[in-house]
C-alpha positions in Angstrom: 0.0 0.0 0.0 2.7 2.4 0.9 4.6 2.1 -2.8 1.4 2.7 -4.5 0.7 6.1 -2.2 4.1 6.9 -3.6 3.3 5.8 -7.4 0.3 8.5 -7.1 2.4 11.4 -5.3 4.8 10.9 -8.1 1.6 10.7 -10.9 0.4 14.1 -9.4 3.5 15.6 -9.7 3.9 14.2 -13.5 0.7 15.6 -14.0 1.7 19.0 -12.6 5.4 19.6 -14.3 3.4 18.1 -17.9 1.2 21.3 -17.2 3.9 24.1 -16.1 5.5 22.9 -19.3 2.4 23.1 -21.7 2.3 26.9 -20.4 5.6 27.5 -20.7 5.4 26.4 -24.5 2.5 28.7 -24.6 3.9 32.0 -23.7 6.6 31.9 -26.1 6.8 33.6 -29.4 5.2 31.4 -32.4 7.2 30.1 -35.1 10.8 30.5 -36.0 13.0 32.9 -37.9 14.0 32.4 -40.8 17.1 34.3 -43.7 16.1 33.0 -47.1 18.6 34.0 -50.0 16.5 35.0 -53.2 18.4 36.4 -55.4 21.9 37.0 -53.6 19.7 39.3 -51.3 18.6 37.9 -47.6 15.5 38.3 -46.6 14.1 37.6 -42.8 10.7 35.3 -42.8 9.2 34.2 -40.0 7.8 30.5 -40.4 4.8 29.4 -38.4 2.0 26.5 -38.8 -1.9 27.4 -38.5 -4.6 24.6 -38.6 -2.1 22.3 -40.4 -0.6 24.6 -42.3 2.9 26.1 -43.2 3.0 29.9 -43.2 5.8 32.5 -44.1 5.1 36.0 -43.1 7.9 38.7 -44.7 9.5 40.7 -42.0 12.4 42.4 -43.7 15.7 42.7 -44.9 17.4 44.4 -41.5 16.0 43.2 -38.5 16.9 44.3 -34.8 19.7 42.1 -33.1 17.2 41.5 -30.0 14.2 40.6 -32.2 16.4 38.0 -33.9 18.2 37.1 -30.8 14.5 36.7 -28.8 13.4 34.6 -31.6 17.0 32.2 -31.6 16.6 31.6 -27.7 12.8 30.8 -28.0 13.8 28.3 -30.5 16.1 26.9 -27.6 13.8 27.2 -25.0 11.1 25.3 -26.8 13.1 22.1 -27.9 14.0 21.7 -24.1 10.3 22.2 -23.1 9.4 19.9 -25.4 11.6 17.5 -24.6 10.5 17.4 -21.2 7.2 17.5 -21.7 7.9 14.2 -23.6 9.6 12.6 -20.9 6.4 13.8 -18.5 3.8 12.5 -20.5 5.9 9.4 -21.0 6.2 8.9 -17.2 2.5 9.3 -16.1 1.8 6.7 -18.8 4.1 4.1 -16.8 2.8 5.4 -13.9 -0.8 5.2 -14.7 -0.3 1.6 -15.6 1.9 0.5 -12.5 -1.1 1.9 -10.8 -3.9 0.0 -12.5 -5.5 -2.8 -11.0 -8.3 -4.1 -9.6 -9.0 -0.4 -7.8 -8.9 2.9 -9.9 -6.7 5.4 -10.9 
């Protein structure tokens, strides 16, 4: 009885991080930032996906060093969220089925 009080603290607190990391995927800027070469000019597109699709909205040939920098680090930010939103989601599954048995979840 005592492991399984354990299994659901741990499951609650799966539960909890998968959220925190669901809002912290939120607030970050959409898309990415991207330099496309068209004919030997850059230009700066950012690159988002709506409803299944693939967008590319012009932003300029100069951009601000923050803007780009804001958009570089989010891209950063939201690989490692992701990752570790995979790893929760992937842990309350185990721990949901370590759980089950004859009483609920």
């Amino acid at each position: 009885m005592f492991i399984k009080n354990v299994l659901r603290e741990e499951l609650v607190n799966s539960e909890r991080l998968k959220i925190g990391y669901e809002k912290e995927i939120a607030k970050l800027p959409k898309g990415s930032l991207v330099k496309k070469k068209v004919k030997g000019h850059e230009y700066y597109y950012l690159v988002y996906r709506e409803n299944g699709k693939v967008f590319l909205k012009y932003q300029g040939k100069q951009l601000d060093a923050g803007f780009v920098r804001r958009y570089a680090e989010a891209k950063k930010m939201r690989a490692k969220y992701r990752k570790s939103l995979s790893q929760a989601k992937k842990q309350i599954k185990y721990l949901r089925s370590a759980l089950r048995g004859k009483e609920p979840v």
